[in-house]
C-alpha positions as CSV (number, residue, x, y, z in Angstrom):
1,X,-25.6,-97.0,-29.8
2,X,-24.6,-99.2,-32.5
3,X,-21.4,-101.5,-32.0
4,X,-20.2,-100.0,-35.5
5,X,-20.9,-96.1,-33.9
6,X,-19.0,-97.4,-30.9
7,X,-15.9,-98.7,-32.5
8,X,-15.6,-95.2,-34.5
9,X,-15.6,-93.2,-31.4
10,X,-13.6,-95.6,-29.9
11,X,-11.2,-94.9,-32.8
12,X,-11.6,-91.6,-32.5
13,X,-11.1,-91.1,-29.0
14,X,-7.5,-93.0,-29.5
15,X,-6.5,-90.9,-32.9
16,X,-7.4,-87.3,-30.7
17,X,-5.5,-88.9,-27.9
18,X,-2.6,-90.2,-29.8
19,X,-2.0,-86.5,-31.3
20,X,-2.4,-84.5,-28.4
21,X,0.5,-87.1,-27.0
22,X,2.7,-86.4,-30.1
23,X,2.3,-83.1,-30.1
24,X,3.0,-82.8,-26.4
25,X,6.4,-85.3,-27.0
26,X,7.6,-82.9,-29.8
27,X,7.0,-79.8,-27.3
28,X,9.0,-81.5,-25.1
29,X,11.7,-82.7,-27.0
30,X,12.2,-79.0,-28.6
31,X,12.1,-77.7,-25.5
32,X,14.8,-80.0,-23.7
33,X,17.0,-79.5,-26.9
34,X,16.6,-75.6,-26.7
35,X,15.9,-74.3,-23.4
36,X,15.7,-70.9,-25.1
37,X,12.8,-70.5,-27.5
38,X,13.4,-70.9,-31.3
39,X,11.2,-68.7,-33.4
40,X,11.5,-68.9,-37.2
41,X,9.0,-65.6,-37.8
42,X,10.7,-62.7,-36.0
43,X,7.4,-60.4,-36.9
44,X,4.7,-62.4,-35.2
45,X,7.3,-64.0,-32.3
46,X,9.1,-61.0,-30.9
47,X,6.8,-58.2,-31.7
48,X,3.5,-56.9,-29.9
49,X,0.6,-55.5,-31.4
50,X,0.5,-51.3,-31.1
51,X,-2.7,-49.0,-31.6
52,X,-0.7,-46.6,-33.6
53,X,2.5,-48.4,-35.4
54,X,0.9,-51.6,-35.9
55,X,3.6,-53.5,-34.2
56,X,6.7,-53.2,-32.2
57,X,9.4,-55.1,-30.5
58,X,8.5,-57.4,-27.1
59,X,10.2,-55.3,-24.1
60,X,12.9,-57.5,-22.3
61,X,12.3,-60.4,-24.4
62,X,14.8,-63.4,-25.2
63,X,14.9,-66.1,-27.9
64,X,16.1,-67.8,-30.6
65,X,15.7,-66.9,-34.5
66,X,16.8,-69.4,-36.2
67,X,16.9,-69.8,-39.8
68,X,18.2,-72.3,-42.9
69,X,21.2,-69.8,-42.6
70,X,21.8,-69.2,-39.1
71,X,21.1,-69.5,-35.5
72,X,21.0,-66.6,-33.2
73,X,20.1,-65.0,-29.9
74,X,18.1,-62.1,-30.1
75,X,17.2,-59.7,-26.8
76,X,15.2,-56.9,-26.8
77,X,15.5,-53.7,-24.2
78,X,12.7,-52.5,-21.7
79,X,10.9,-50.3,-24.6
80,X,11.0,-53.2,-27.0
81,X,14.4,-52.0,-29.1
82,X,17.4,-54.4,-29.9
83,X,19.0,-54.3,-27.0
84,X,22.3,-52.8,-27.2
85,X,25.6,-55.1,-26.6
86,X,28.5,-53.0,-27.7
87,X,32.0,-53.1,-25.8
88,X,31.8,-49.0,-25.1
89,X,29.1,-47.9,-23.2
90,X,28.3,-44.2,-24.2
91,X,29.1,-40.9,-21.7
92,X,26.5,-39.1,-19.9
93,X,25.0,-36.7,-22.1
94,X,26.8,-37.8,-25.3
95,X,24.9,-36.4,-28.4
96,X,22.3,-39.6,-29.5
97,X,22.4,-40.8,-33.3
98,X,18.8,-42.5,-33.6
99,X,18.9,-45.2,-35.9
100,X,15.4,-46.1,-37.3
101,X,15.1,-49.0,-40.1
102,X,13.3,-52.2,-40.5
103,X,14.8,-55.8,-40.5
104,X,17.8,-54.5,-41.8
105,X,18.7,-52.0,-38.4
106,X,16.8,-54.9,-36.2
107,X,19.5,-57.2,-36.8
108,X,17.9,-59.9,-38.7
109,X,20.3,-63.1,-38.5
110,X,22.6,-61.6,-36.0
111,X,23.6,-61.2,-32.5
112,X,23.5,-58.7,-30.3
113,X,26.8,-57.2,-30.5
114,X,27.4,-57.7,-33.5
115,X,24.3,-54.9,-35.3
116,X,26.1,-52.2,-37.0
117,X,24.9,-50.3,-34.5
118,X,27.0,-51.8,-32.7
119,X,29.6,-51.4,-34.3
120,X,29.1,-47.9,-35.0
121,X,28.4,-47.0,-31.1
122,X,32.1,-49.3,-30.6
123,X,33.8,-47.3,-33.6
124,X,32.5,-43.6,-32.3
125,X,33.1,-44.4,-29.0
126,X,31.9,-43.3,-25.3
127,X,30.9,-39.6,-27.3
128,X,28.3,-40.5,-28.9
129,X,25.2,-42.8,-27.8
130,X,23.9,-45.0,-30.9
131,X,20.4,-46.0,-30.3
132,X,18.4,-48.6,-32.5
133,X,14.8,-48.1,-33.4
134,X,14.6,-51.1,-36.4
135,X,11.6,-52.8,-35.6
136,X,10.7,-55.7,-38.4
137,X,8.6,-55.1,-41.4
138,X,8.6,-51.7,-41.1
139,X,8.0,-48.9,-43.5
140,X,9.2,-45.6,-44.3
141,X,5.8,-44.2,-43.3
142,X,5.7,-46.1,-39.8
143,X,9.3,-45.3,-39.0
144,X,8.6,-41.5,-39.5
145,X,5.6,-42.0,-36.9
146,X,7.8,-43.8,-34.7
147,X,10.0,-41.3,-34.8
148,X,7.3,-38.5,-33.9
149,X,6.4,-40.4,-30.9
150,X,10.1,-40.7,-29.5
151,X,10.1,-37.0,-29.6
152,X,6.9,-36.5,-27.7
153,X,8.4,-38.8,-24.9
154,X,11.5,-36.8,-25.0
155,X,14.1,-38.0,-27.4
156,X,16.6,-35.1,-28.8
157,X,18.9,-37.1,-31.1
158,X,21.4,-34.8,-32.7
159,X,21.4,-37.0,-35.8
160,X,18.7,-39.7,-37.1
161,X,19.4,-42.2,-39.7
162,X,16.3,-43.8,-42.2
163,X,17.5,-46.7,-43.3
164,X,16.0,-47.7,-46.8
165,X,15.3,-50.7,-48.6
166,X,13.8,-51.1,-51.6
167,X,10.9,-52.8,-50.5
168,X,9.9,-49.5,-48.5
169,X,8.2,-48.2,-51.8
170,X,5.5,-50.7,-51.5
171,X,5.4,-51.3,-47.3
172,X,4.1,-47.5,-47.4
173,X,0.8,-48.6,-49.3
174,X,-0.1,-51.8,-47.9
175,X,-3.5,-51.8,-46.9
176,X,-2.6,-54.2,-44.4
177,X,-5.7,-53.6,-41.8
178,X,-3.6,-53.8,-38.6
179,X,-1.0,-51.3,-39.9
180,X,-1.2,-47.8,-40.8
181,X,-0.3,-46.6,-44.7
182,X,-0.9,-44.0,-47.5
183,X,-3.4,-43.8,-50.0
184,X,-2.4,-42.2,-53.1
185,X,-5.3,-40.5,-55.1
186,X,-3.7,-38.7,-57.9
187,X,-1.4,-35.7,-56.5
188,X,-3.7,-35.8,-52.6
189,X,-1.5,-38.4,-50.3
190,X,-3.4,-39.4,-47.2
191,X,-2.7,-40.9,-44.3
192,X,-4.7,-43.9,-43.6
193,X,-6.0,-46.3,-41.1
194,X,-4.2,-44.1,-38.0
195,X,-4.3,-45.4,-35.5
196,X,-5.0,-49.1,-36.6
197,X,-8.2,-51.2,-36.0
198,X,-8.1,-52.6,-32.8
199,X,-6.7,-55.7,-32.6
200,X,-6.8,-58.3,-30.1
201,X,-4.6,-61.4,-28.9
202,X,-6.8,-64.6,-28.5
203,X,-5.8,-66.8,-25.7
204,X,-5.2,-68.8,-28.9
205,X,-2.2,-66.9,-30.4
206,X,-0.8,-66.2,-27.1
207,X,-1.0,-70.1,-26.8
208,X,0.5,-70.3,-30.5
209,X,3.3,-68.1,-29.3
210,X,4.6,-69.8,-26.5
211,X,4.6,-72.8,-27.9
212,X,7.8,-73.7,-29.3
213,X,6.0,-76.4,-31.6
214,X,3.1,-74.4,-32.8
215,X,4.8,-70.6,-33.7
216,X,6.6,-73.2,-36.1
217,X,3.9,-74.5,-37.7
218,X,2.0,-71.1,-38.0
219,X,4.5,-69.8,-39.6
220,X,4.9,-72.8,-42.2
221,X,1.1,-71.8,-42.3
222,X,1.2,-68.3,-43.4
223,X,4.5,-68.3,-45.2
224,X,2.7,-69.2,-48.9
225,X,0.4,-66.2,-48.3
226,X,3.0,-63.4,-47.1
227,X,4.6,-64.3,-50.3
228,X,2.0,-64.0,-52.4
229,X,1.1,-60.6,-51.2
230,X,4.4,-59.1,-51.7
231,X,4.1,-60.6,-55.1
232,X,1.2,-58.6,-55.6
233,X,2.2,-55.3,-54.0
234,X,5.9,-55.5,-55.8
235,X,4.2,-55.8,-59.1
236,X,1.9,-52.5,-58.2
237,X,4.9,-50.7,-57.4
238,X,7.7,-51.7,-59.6
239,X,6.1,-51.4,-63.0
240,X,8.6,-53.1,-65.8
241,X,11.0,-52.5,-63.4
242,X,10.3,-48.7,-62.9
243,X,8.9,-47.4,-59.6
244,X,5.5,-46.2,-60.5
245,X,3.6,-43.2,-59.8
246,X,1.7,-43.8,-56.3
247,X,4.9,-45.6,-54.6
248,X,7.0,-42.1,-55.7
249,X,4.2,-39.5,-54.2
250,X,4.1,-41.9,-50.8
251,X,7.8,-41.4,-50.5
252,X,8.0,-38.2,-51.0
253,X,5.1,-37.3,-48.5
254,X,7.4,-39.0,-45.9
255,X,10.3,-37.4,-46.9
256,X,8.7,-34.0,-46.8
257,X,7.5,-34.6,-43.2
258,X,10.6,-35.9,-42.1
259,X,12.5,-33.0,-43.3
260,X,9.7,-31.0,-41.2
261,X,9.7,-33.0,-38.1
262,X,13.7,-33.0,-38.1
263,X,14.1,-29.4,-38.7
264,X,11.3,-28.2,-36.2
265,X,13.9,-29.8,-33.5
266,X,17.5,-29.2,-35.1
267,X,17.8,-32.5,-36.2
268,X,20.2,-33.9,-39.0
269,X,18.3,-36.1,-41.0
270,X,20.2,-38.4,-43.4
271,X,18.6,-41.8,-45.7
272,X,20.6,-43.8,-46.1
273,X,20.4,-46.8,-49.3
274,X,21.0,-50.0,-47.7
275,X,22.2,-52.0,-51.0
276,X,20.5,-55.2,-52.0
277,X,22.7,-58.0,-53.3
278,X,21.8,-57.4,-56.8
279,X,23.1,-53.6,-56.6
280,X,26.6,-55.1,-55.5
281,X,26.8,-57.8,-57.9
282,X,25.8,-55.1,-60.9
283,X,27.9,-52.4,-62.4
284,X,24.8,-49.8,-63.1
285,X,22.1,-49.1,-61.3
286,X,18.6,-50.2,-59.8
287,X,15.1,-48.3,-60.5
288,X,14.8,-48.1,-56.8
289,X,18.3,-46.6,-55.9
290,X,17.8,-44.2,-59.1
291,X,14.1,-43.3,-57.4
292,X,15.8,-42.4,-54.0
293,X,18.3,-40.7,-55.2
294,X,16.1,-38.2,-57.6
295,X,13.4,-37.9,-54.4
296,X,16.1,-36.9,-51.7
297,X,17.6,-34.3,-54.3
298,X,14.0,-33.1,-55.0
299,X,13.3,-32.3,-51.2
300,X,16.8,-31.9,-49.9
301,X,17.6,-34.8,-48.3
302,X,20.9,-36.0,-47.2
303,X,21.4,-39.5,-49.0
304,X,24.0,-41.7,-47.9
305,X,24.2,-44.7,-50.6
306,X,26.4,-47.7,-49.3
307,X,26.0,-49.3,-52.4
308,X,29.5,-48.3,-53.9
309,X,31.5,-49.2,-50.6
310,X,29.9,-52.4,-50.9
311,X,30.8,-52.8,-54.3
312,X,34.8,-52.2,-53.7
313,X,34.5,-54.2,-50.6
314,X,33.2,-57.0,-52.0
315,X,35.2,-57.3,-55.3
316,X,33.0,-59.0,-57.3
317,X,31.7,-61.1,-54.5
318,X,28.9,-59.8,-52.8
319,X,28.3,-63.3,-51.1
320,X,30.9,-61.8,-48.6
321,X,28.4,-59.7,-46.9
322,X,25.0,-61.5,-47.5
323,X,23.2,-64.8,-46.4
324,X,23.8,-67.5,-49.2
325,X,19.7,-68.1,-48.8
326,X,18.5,-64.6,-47.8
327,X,18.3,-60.9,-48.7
328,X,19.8,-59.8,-45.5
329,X,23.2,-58.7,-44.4
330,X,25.4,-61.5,-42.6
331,X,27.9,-60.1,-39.6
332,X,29.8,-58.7,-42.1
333,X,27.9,-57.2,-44.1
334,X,26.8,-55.3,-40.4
335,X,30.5,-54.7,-39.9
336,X,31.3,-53.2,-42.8
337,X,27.9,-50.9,-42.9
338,X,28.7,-49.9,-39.0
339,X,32.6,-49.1,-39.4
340,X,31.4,-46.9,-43.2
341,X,28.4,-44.9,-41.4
342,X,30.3,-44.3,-37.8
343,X,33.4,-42.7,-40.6
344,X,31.0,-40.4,-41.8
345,X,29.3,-39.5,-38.1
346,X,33.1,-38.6,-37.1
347,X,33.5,-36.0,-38.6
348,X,30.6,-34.6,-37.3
349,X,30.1,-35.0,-34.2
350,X,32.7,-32.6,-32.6
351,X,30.5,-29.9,-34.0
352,X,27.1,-31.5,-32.8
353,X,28.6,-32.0,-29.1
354,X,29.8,-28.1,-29.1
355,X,26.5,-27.2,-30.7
356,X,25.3,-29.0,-27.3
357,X,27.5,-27.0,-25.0
């Protein structure tokens, strides 16, 4: 071997060696400053991959999500769910409202406690029992098969909420390959890629995930392409603005077997419009709220739209209730969401817990 070869493997050997030590110091270090672990992508950090839905939550699992905007402890429950932290515990046999949503209902940038579901179960009281089933990234489509397989292992809500966003026009077509979706061909709406293609977790990505340094820096990694390919699927859906076509059939396939599902078990099925910031900063209204609204009238579904007790609420200032960097709803925004929707569940429940009897 060549003094020049040895001197580069020499070098070499040092450079590999000299990362490996940084990169264990930085583990370290993040560690000893956060004895919980700090996530920064809630979907790949405290979900699990599932044969049928894709994803869902971690069962019993703890961490940080942490975030330009905030800083929080999140816990999940045995089956995976937000776990629950409100002051008033339901009553045996209290009628169940099951809440099912994506990032929205999961809490994003919140505490347990402090998820308007939360504070509906606190406002409601010991006679109801509020359940949250927002798992992350989740569309309409998955939430209605989520819902499907709750009432095969024995779930009997009296009530279930949808919560909607707009980006569930589009999150019902992705052709994702590990989650399932529609596939609109003209008027036919099929269901597709159920259950998903199997997918596996290399002793690599369970490494990458319980490493506080590394779920970081895959993250930086695939942040530029998640971005780009809700780029793409917002400009197949929202056309000029307008919801097109294919995005309007998927909904209304889900809402159609929704309405089934609910009604075959006695269920009261309600959307609900969860507001973006722009619909509470504007006086009119979006494409997407104007495409709910026509769809749920179409197939007779209950539409609760928070948009204009945001509006008043906010006074012009919408920043009340939103991150200043992020789409999502700050604690206040899940306060004032959990005290409007438990005012509406009041006065129905008396007649759902007699119904019961």
């Amino acid at each position: 071997m060549s003094e020049r070869t040895n001197r580069w493997l020499k070098n070499l050997a040092a450079l590999t060696i000299s990362t490996v030590l940084c990169f264990a110091a930085a583990e370290v270090a993040l560690r000893v400053i956060s004895p919980v672990q700090t996530f920064v992508n809630p979907a790949g950090s405290f979900h699990r991959p599932d044969p049928e839905l894709g994803w869902t939550g971690t069962p019993n699992w703890k961490a940080r999500f942490h975030k330009v905007d905030f800083d929080v402890l999140v816990e999940s429950d045995a089956n995976g769910f937000r776990a629950r932290r409100a002051t008033v515990e339901p009553a045996p046999g209290s009628p169940v409202i099951a809440v099912l949503g994506d990032s929205f209902t999961w809490g994003w940038g919140v505490e347990n406690g402090s998820v308007f579901t939360d504070v509906m179960q606190n406002e409601l009281g010991a006679g109801a029992d509020v359940r949250n089933f927002g798992v992350n990234a989740y569309g309409t489509l998955q939430q209605l098969l989520l819902l499907q397989r709750l009432l095969k292992e024995g779930l009997r809500p009296s009530h279930v909420l949808v919560m909607f966003f707009n980006n569930d026009f589009y999150n019902n077509l992705d052709d994702d390959p590990w989650q399932p979706s529609l596939a609109v061909n003209g008027t036919n709406v099929v269901l597709r890629n159920y259950p998903v293609a199997r997918r596996s977790v290399s002793p690599l990505k369970q490494l990458v995930k319980k490493s506080y340094l590394l779920s970081s820096i895959g993250y930086a990694i695939n942040f530029t392409k998640a971005r780009q390919r809700v780029r793409e699927l917002e400009g197949r859906t929202f056309e000029d603005g307008i919801v097109a076509e294919a995005p309007r059939r998927a909904m209304t396939y889900c809402l159609k077997e929704l309405v089934a599902v609910c009604a075959a078990t006695d269920i009261r099925l309600a959307f609900v419009y969860i507001p973006a910031f722009s619909d509470v900063q504007m006086e009119g209204t979006s494409h997407a709220r104007e495409a709910l609204h026509a769809l749920c009238d179409q197939e007779g579904v209950r539409l609760v739209d928070l948009t204009g007790d945001f509006r008043e609420a906010a006074a012009g200032r919408p920043i009340k209730f939103y991150f200043p960097h992020d789409a999502h709803w700050n604690e206040d925004g899940h306060q004032l969401a959990g005290t409007i929707l438990a005012g509406l569940l009041k006065r129905e429940l008396p007649a759902a817990v007699r119904a019961g009897e």
